[in-house]
Biopython code that builds the backbone (N, CA, C, O; Angstrom):
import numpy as np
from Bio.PDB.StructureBuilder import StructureBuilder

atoms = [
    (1, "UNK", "N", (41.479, 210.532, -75.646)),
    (1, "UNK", "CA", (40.403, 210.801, -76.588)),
    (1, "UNK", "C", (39.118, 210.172, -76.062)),
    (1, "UNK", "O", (39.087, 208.993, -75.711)),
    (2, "UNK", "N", (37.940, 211.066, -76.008)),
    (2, "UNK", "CA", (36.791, 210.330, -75.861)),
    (2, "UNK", "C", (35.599, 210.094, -76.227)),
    (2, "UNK", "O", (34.509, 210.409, -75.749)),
    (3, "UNK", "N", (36.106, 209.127, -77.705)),
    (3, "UNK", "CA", (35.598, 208.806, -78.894)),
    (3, "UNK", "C", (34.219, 209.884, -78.980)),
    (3, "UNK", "O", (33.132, 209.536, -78.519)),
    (4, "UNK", "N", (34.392, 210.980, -79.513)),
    (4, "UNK", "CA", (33.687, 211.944, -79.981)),
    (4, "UNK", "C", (34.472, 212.583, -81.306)),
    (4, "UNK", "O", (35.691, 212.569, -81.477)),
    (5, "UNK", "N", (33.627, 213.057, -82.059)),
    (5, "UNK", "CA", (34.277, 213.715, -83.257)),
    (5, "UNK", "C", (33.142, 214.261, -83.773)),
    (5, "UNK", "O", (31.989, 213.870, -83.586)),
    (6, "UNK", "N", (33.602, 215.401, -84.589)),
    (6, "UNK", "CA", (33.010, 216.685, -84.852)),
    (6, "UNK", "C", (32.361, 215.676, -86.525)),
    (6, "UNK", "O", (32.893, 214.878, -87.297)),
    (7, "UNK", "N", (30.568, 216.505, -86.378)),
    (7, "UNK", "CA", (29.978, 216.328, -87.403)),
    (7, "UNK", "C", (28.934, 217.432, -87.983)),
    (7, "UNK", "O", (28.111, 217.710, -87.112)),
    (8, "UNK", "N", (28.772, 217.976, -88.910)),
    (8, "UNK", "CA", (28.041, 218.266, -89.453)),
    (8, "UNK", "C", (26.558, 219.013, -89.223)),
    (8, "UNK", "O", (26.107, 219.187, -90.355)),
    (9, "UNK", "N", (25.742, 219.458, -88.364)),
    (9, "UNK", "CA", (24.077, 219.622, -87.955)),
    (9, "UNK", "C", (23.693, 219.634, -89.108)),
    (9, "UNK", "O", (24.249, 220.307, -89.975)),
    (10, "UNK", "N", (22.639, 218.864, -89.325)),
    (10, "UNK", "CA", (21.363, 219.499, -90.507)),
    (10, "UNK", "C", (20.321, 219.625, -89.425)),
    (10, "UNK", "O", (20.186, 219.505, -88.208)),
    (11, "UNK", "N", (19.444, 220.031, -90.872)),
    (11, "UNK", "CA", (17.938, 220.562, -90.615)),
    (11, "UNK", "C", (16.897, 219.612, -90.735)),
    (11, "UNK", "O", (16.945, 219.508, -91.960)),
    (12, "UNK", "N", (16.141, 218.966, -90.452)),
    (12, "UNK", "CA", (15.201, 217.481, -91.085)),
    (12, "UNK", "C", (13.969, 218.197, -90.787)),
    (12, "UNK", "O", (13.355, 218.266, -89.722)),
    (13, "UNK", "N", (13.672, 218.816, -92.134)),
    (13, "UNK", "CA", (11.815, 219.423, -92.010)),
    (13, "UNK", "C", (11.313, 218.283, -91.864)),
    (13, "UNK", "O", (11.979, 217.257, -92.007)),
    (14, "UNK", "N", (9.971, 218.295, -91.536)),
    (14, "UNK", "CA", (9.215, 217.493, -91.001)),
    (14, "UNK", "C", (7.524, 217.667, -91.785)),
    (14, "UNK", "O", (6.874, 218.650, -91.430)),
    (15, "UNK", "N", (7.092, 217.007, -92.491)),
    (15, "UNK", "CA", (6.183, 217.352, -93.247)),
    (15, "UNK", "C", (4.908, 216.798, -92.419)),
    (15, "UNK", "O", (5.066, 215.758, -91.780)),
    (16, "UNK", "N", (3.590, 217.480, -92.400)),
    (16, "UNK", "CA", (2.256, 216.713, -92.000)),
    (16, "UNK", "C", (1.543, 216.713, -93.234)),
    (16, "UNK", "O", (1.668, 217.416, -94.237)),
    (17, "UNK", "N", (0.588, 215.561, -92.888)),
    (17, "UNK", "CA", (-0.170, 215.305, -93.687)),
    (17, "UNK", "C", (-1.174, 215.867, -93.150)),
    (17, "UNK", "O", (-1.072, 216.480, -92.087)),
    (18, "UNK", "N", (-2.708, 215.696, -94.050)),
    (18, "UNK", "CA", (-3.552, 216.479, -93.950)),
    (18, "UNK", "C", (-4.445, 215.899, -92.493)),
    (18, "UNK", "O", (-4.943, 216.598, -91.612)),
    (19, "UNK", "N", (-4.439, 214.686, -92.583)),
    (19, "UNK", "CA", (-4.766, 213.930, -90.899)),
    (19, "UNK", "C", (-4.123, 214.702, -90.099)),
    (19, "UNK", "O", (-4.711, 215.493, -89.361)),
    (20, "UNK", "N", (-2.892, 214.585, -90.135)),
    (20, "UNK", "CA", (-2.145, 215.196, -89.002)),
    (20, "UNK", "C", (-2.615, 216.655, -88.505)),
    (20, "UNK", "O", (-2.804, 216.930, -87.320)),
    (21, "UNK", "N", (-2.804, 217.699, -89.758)),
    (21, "UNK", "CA", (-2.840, 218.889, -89.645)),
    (21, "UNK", "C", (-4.227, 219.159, -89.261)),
    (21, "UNK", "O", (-4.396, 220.267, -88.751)),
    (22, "UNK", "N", (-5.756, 218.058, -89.438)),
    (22, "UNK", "CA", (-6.579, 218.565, -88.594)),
    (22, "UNK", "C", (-6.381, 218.205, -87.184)),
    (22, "UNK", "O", (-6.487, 219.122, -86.369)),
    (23, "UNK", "N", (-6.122, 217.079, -86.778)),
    (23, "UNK", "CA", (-5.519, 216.863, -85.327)),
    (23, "UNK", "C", (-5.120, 217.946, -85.206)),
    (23, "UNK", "O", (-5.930, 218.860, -85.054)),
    (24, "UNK", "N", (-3.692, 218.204, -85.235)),
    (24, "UNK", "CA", (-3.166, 219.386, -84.901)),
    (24, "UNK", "C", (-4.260, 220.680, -84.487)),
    (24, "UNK", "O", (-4.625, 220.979, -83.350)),
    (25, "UNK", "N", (-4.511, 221.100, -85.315)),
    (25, "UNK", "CA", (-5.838, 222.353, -84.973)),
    (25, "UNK", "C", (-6.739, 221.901, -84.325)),
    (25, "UNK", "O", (-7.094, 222.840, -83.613)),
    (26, "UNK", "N", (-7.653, 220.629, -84.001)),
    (26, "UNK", "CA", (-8.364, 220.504, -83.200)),
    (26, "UNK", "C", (-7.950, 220.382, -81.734)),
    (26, "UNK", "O", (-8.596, 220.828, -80.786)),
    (27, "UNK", "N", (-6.475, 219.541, -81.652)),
    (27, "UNK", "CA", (-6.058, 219.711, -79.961)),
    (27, "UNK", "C", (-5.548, 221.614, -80.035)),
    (27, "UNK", "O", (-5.667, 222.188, -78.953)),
    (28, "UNK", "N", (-5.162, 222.261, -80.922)),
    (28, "UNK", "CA", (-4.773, 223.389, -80.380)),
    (28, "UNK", "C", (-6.407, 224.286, -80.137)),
    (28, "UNK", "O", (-6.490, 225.142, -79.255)),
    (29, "UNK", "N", (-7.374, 224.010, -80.860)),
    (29, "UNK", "CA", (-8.443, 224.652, -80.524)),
    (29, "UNK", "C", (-8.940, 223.836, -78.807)),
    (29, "UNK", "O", (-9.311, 224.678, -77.989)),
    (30, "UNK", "N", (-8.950, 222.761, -78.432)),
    (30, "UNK", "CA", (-9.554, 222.454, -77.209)),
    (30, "UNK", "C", (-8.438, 223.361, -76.475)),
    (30, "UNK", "O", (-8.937, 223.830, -75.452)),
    (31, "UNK", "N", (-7.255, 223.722, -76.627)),
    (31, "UNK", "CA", (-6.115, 223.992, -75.841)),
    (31, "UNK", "C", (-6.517, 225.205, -75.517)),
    (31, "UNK", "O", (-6.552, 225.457, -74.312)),
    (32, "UNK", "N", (-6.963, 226.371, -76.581)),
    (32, "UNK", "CA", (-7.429, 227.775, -76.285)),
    (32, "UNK", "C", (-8.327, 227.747, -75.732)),
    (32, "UNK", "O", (-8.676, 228.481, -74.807)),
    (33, "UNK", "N", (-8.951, 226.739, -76.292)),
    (33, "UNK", "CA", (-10.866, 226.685, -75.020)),
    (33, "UNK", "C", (-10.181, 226.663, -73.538)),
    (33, "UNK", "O", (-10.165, 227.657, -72.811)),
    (34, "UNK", "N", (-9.774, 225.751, -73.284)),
    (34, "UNK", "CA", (-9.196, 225.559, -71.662)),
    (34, "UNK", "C", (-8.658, 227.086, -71.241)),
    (34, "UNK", "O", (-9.286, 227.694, -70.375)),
    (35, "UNK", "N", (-7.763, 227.551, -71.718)),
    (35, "UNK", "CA", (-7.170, 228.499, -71.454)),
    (35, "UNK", "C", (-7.873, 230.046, -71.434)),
    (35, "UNK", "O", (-7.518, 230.942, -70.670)),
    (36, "UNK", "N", (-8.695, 230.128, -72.207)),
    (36, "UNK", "CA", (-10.029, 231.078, -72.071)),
    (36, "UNK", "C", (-10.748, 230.595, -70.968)),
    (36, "UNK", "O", (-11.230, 231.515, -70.306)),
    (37, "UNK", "N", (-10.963, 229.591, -70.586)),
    (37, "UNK", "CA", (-12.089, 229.422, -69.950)),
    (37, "UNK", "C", (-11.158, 229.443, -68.191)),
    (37, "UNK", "O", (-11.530, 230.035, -67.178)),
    (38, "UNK", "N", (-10.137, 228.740, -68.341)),
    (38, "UNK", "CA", (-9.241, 228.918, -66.857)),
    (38, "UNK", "C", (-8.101, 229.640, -66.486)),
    (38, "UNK", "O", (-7.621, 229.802, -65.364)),
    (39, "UNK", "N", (-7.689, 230.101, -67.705)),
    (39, "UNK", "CA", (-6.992, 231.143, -67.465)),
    (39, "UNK", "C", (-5.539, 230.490, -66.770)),
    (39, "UNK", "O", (-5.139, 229.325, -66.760)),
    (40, "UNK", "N", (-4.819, 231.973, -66.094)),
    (40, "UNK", "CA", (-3.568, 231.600, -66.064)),
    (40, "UNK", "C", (-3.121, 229.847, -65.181)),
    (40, "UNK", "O", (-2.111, 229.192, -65.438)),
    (41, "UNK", "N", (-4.050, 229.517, -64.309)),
    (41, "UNK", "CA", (-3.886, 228.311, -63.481)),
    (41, "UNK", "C", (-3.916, 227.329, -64.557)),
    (41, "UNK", "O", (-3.440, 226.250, -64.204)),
    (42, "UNK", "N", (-4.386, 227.375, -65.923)),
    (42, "UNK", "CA", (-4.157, 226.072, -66.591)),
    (42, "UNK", "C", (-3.270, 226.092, -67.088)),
    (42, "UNK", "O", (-2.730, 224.986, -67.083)),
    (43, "UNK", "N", (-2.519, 227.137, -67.790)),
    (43, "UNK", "CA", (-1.221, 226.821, -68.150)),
    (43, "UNK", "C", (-0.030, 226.359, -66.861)),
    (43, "UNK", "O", (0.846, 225.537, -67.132)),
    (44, "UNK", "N", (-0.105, 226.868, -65.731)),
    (44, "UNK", "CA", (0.727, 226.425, -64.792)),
    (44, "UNK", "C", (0.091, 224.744, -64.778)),
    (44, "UNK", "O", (0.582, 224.083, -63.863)),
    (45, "UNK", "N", (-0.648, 224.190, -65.420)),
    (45, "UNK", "CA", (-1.312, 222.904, -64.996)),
    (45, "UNK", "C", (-0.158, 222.198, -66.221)),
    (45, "UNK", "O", (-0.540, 221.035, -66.090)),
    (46, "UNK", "N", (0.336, 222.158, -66.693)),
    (46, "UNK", "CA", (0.977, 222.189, -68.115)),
    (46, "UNK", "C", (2.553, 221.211, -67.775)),
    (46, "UNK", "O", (3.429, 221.769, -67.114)),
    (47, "UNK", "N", (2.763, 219.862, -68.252)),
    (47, "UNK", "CA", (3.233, 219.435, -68.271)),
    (47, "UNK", "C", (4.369, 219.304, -69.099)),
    (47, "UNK", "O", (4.423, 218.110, -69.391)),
    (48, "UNK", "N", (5.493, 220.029, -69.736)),
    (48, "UNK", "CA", (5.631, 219.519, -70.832)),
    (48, "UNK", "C", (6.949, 218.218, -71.203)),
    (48, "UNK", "O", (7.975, 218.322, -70.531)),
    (49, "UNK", "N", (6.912, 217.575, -71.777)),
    (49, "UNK", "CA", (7.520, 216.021, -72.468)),
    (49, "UNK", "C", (8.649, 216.596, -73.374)),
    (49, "UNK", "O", (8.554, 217.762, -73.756)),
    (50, "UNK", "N", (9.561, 215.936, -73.681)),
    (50, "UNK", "CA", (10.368, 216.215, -74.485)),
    (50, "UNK", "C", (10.843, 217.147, -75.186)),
    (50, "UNK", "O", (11.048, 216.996, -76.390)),
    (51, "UNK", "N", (11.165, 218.563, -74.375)),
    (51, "UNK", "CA", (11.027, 219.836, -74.896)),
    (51, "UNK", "C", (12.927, 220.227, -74.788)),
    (51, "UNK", "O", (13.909, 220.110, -74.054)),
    (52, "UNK", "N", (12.518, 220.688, -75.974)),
    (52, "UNK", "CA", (14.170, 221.310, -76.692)),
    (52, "UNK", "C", (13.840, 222.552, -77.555)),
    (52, "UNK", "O", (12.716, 222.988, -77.804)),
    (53, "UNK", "N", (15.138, 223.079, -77.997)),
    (53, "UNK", "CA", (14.778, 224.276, -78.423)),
    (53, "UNK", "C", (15.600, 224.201, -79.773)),
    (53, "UNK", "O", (15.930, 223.083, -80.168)),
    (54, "UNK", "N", (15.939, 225.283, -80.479)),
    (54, "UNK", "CA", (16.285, 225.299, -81.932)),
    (54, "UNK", "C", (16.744, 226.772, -81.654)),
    (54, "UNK", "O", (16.271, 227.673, -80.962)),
    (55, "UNK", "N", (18.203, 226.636, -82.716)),
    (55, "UNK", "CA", (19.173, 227.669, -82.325)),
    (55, "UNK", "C", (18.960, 228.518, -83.674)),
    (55, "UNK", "O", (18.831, 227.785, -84.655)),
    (56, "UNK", "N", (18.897, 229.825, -83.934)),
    (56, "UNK", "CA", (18.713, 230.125, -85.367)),
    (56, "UNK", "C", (19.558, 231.042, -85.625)),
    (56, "UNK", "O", (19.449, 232.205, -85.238)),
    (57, "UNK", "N", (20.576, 230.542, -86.381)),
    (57, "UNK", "CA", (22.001, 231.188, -86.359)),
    (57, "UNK", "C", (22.704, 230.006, -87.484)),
    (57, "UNK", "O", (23.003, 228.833, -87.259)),
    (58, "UNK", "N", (22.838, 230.840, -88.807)),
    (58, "UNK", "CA", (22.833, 230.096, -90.235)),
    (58, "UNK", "C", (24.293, 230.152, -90.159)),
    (58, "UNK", "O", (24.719, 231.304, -90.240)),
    (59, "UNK", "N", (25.350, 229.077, -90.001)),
    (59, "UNK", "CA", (26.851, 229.513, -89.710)),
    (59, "UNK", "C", (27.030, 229.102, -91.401)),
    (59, "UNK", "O", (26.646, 228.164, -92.100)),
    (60, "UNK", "N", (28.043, 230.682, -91.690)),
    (60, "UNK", "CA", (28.896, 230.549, -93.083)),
    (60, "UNK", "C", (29.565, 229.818, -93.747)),
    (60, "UNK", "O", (29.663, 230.005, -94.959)),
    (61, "UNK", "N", (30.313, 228.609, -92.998)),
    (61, "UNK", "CA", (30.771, 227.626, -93.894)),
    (61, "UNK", "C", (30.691, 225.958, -93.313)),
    (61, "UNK", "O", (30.229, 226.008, -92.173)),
    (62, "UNK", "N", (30.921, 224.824, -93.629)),
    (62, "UNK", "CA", (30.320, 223.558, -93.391)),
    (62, "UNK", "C", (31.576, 223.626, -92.589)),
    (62, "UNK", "O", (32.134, 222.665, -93.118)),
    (63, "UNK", "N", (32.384, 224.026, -91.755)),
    (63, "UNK", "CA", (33.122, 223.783, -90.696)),
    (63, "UNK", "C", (32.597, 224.630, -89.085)),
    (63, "UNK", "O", (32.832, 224.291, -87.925)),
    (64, "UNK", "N", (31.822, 225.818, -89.626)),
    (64, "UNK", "CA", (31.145, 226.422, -88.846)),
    (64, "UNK", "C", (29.941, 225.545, -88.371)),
    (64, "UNK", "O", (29.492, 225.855, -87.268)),
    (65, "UNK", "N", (29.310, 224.443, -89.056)),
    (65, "UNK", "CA", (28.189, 223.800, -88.815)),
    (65, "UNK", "C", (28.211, 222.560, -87.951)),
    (65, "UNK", "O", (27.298, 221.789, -87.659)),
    (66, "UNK", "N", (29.537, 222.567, -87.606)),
    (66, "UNK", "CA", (29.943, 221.037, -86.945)),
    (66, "UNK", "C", (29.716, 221.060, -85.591)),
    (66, "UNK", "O", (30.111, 221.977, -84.871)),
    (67, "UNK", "N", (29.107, 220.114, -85.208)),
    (67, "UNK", "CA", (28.796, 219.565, -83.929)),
    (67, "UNK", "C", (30.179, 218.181, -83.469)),
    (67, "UNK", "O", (30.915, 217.470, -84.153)),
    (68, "UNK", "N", (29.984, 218.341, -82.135)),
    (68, "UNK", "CA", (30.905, 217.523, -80.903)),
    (68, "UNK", "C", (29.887, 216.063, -80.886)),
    (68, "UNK", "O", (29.140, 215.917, -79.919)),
    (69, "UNK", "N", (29.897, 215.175, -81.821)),
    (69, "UNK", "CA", (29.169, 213.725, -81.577)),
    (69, "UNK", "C", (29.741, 212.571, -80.991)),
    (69, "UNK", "O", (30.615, 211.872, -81.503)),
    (70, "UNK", "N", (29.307, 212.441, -80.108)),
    (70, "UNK", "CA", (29.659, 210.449, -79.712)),
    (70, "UNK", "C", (29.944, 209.705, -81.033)),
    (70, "UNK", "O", (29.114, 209.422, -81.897)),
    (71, "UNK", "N", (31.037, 209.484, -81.036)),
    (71, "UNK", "CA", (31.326, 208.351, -82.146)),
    (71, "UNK", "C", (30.601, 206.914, -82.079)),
    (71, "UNK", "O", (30.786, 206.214, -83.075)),
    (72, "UNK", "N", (29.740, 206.325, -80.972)),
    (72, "UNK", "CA", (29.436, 205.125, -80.768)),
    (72, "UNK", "C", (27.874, 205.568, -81.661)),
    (72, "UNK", "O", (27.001, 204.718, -81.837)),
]
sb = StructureBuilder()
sb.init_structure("model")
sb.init_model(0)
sb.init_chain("A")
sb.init_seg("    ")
for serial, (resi, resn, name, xyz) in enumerate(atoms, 1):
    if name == "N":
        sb.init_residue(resn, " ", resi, " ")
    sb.init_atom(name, np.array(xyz, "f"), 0.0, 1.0, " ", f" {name:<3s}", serial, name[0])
structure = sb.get_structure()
């Protein structure tokens, strides 16, 4: 056995506040400026950090929803 056992996935929305949400629109507006203005070479300039994805596929019962977790 190697201390793993099946758990559960949820969902954890994530709420912004209204700070957050002008940030938000102001780096995505400098982001379109760049990208209008340089075109395809700035997105190849594009670093990205901690990137994962999200599976969207609603499984029918709470045994269908279980994930393989490290028990530690």
């Amino acid at each position: 056995h190697l201390s793993y056992k099946k758990v559960r996935a949820r969902w954890v929305p994530k709420m912004l506040c209204d700070d957050h949400k002008a940030r938000r629109l102001a780096s995505d507006l400098t982001f379109l400026t760049c990208c209008s203005a340089e075109g395809e070479g700035f997105l190849k300039s594009i670093a990205i950090e901690n990137e994962f994805w999200i599976q969207s596929v609603t499984p029918g019962t709470n045994e269908q929803s279980k994930q393989w977790m490290n028990a530690n």
